[in-house]
C-alpha positions in Angstrom: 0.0 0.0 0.0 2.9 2.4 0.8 4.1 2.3 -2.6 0.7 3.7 -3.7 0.9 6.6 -2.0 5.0 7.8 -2.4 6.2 10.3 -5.3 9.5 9.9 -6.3 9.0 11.8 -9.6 7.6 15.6 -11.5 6.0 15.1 -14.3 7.7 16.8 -17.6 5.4 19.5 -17.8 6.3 20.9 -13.9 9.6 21.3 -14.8 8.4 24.4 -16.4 8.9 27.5 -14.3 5.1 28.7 -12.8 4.6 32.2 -11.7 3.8 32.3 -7.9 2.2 35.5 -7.8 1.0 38.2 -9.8 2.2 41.8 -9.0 -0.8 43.8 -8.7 1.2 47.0 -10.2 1.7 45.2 -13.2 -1.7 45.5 -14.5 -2.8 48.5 -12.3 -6.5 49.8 -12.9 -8.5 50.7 -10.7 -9.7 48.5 -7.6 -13.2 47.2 -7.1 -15.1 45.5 -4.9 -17.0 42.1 -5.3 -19.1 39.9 -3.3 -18.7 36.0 -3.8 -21.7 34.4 -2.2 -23.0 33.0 -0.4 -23.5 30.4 -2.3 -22.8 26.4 -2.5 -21.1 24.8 -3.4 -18.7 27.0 -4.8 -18.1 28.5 -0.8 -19.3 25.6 0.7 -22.3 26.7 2.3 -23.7 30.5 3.9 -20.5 32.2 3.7 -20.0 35.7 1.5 -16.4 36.8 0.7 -15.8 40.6 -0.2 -13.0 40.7 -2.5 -10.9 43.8 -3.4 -9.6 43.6 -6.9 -7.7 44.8 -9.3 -9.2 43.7 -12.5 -8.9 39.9 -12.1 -5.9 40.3 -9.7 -7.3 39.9 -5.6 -5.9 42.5 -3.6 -7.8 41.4 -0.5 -10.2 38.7 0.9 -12.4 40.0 3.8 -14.9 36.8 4.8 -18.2 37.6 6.0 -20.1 35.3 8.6 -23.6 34.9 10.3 -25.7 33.5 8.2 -26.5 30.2 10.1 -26.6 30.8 13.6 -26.2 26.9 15.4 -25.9 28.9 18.8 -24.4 25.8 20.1 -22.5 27.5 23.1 -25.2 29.2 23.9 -27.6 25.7 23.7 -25.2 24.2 25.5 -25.4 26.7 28.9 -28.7 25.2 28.9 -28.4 22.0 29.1 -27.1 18.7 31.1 -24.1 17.2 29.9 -25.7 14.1 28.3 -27.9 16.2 26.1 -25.7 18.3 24.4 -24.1 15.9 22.3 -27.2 16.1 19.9 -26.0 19.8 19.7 -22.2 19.2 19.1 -23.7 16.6 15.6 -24.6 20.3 14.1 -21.5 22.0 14.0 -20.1 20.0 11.8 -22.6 17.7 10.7 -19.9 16.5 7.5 -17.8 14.5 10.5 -20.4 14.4 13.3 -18.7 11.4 15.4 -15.6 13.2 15.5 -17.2 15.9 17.6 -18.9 13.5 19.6 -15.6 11.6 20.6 -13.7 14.9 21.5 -16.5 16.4 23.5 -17.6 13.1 25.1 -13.5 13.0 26.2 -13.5 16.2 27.5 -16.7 15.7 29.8 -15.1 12.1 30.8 -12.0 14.0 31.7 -13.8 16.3 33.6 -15.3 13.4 35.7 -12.4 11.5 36.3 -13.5 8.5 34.4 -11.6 8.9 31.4 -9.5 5.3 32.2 -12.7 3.4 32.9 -13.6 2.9 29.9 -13.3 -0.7 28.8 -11.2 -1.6 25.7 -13.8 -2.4 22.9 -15.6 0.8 23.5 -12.4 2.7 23.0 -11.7 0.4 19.8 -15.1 1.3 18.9 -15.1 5.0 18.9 -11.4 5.1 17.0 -13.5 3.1 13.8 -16.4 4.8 14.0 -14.3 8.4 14.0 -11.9 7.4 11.3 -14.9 5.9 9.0 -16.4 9.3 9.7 -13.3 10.8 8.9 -13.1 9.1 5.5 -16.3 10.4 4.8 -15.5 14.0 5.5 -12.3 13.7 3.5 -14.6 12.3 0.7 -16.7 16.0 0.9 -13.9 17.7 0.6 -11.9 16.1 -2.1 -15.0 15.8 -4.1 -16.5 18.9 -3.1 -13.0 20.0 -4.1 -12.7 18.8 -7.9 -16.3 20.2 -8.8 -15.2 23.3 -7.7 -12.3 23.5 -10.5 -14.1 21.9 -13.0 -13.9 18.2 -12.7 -17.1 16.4 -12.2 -16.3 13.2 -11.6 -14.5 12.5 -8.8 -17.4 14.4 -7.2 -19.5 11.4 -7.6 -16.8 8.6 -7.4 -16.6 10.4 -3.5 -20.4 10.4 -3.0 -21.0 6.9 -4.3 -18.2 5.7 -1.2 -19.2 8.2 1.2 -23.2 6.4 0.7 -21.7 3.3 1.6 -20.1 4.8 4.8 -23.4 6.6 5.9 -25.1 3.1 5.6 -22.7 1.7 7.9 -23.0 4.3 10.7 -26.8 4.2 10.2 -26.9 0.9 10.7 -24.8 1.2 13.7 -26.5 4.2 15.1 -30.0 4.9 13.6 -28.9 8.4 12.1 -28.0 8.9 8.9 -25.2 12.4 9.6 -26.4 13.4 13.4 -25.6 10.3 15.4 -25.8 10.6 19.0 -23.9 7.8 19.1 -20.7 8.4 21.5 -22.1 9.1 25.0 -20.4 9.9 28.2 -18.9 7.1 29.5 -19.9 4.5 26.8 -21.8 4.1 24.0 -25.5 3.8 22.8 -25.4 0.6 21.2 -22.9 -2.2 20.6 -22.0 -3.1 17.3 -24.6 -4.7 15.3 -24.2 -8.7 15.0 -22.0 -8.8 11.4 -20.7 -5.3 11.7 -16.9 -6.1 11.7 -17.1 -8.6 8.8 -19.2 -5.8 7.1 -16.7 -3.2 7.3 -13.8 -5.0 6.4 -15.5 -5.8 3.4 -15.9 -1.9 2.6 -12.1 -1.7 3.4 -11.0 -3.8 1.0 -13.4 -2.5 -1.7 -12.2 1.3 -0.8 -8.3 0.4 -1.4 -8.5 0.2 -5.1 -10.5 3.0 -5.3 -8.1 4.9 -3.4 -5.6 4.5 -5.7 -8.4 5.6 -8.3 -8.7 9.0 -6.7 -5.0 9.3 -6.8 -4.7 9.5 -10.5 -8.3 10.6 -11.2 -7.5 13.6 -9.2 -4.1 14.5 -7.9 -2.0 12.7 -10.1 -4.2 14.7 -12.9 -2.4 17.6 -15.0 -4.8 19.9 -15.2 -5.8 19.3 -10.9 -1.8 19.9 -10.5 -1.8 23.6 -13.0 -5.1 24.9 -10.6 -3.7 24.1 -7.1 0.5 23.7 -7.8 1.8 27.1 -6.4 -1.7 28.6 -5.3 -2.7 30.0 -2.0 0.7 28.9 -0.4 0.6 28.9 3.3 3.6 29.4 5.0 4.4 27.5 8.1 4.9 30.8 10.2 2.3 32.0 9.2 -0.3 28.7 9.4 1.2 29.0 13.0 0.4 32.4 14.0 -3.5 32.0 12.8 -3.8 28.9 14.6 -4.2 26.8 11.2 -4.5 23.1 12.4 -5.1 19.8 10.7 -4.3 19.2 7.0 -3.8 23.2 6.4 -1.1 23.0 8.5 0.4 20.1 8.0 0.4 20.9 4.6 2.4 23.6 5.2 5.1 21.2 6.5 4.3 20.6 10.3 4.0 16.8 11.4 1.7 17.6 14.0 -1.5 15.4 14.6 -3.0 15.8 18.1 -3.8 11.9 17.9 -0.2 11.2 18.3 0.7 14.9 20.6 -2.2 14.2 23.2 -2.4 9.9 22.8 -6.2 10.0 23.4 -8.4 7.2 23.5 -7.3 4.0 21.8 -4.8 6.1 19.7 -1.7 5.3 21.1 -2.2 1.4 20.7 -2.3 1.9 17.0 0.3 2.3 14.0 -0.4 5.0 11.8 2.0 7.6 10.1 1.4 11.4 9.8 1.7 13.3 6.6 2.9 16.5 5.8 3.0 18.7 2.7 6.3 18.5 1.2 6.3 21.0 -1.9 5.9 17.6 -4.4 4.3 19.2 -7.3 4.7 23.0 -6.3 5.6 24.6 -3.5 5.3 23.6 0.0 1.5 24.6 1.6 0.2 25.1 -1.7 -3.2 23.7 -2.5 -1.9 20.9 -3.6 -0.4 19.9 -0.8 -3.0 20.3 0.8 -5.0 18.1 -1.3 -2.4 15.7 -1.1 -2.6 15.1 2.5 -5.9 14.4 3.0 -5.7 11.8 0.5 -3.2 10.4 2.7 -5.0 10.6 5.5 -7.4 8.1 4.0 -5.1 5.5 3.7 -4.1 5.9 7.6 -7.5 6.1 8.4 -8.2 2.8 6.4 -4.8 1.5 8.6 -6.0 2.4 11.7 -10.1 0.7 10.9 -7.9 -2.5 9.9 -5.9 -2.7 13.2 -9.0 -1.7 15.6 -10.9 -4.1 13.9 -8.6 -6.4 14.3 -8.7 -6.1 18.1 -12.4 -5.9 18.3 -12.4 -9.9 16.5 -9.7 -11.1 18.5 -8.9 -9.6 21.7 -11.9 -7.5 22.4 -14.6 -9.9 21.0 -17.8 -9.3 21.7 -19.5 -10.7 25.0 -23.3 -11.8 26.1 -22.7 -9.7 29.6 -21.0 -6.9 27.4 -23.0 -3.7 28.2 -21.5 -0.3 26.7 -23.6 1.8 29.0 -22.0 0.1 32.4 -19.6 3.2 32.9 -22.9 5.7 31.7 -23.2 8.1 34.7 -26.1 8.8 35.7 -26.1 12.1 37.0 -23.0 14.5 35.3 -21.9 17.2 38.0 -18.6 17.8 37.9 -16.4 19.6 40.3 -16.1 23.3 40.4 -13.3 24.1 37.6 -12.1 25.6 34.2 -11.6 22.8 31.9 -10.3 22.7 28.0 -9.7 19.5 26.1 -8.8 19.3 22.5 -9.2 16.5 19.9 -8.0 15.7 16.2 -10.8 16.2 13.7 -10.9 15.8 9.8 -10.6 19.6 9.7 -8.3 20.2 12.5 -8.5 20.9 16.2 -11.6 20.8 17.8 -11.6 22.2 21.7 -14.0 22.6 24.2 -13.5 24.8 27.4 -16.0 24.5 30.2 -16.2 26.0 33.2 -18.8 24.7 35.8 -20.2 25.7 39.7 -19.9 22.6 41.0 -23.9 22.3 42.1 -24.8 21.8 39.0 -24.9 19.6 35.8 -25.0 22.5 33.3 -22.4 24.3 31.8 -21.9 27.5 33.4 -20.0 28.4 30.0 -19.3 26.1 27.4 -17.0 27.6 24.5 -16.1 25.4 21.1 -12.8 26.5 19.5 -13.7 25.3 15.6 -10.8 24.4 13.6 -12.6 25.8 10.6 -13.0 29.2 11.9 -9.1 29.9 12.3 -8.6 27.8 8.9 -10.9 29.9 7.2 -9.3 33.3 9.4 -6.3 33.1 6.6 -7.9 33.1 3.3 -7.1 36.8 3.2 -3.3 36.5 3.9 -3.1 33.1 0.9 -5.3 34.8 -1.6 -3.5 38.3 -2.0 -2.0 38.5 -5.7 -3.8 35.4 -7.1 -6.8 35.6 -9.9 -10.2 35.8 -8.9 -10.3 32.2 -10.5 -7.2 30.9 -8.1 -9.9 32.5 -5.1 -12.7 29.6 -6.0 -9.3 26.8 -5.8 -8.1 28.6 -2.4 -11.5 28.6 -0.4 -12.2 24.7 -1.4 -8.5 23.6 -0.1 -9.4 24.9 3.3 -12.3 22.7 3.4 -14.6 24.4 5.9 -18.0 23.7 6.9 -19.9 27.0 8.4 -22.0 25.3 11.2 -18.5 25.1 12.9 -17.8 28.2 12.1 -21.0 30.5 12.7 -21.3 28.2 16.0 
């Protein structure tokens, strides 16, 4: 499989020298103002850009937000612990178990009973994530073609992602808005004949990995619209707190399921990827591109191995119950408390801050990796084309109920 996904050449037609940005004084006119959006799926979803230009070159991105309004902190300081996990499906509803295993960790922390949790439900939440994770990868790469012009991969990713949804549902009930990963267990066990199921999937998806490889990144005209576009620097990817594959595009090797070893994480072996300049230049969209794609074959590693365990190790048992460790009253001590998780899009943290008397939040704050991802579009997107804008905005791969939270 590693030889599938390692790229030891550039094509002919790279060797070619591409112009990395276009000098605004060069064809100075006289600036103007646009509004792209909102609109989907060329923005992915209720976001409006204003765009200063200078006839097609972008002098300056300024994005405009509030046009969804989840209110999700503000449900949460509501509500018992247990039934805000509902709420935390909505941000982003594209990789909804994700959310549910880094807030459901945080509240477990909270409590104390973070090490209770029995093997097989921690084996458990990694697949369910990482399928979840494969089909939020699947949005965005496919999601991502359309937007440049390429319609098929678009529906190669939506034919696999279907068979992922099918999965969960089966498993949970829910089709995108699971409720699925509860404090201190799980809702359900895995259905009789899920493991052999999924395994099946698995070995489908590998060839069509590859598929998407040359359908899509491997493809020249892909490569021309994203080699040496909306380049990222590291420094920069640092200072706007750019997380998951933005920044590791950029370069940084930093995945906080190896940094913070949550959950059945550690037990596995998976390899993080970074951007490494390949086709263009290092935190281009390409790269980022690149490392998502990557990401599916870990994620596919890491399903394999947790399955694995789940058949062999951690089989499944009449007296198994995966709401034993459920508490049934949530009031934690009085106390300021942020946890952090890796998902598809990047970090996803939750601060809470509680009285002590109480199971509801006094505050409850979400920091969305897609609202500091999206924060840099301005800083990438100054001296591109207006065209290059529409490539820039689908590499970041945002969904806006994180970010108008």
């Amino acid at each position: 499989m590693q030889s599938t996904i390692q790229y030891e050449y550039k094509p002919e037609y790279l060797q070619q020298s591409v112009p990395t940005k276009y000098k605004p004084e060069d064809l100075k006119t006289e600036e103007m103002v646009l509004n792209i959006g909102p609109q989907h799926p060329s923005t992915h979803g209720v976001l409006r850009l204003e765009v200063v230009t200078d006839g097609e070159v972008i002098v300056d991105v300024i994005p405009h937000l509030g046009y969804l309004h989840r209110c999700f902190e503000k449900h949460a300081e509501s509500l018992p612990f247990n039934q805000i996990i509902p709420y935390v499906d909505r941000m982003d509803y594209v990789a909804a178990m994700n959310s549910e295993h880094a807030y459901v960790m945080g509240v477990e922390r909270m409590l104390g009973i973070e090490n209770d949790i029995p093997p097989r439900i921690q084996y458990i939440r990694v697949v369910v994530a990482e399928l979840n994770r494969l089909a939020s990868h699947f949005v965005a790469l496919g999601t991502y073609a359309m937007d440049i012009g390429a319609y098929t991969p678009f529906l190669w990713m939506m034919r696999d992602r279907e068979q992922i949804l099918r999965l969960l549902e089966w498993l949970s009930g829910a089709r995108m808005l699971y409720n699925y990963v509860w404090v201190g267990g799980l809702f359900y066990d895995l259905p009789v004949g899920f493991e052999e199921r999924c395994l099946e999937f698995i070995k489908y998806l590998k060839p069509k990995l590859i598929e998407l490889q040359q359908l899509v990144v491997d493809n020249k005209i892909f490569i021309n619209r994203t080699a040496h576009v909306g380049v990222l620097p590291l420094p920069v990817a640092i200072n706007y707190g750019c997380t998951g594959p933005m920044l590791r595009g950029s370069g940084l090797r930093y995945d906080l399921r190896k940094v913070e070893a949550y959950g059945a994480y550690p037990e596995l072996d998976f390899e993080v990827p970074i951007g490494e300049g390949k086709m263009g230049t290092t935190g281009d969209c390409w790269d980022r591109t690149w490392v998502r794609v990557v990401e599916c074959w870990e994620s596919v590693k890491m399903i394999e191995q947790s399955l694995a365990r789940l058949t062999t190790d951690y089989k499944r048992t009449r007296d198994f119950d995966p709401q034993a460790f459920v508490p049934k009253k949530i009031r934690p001590k009085a106390m300021d408390f942020y946890v952090r998780a890796e998902n598809p899009k990047g970090e996803l943290g939750f601060f809470f801050r509680t009285d002590g008397r109480s199971d509801v939040p006094v505050r409850c704050k979400a920091r969305a990796c897609s609202f500091n991802n999206l924060s840099v579009i301005g800083q990438i997107s100054k001296g591109a084309l207006i065209a290059d804008l529409v490539a820039i905005i689908g590499s970041i791969d945002v969904v806006m109920g994180e970010v108008d939270r």
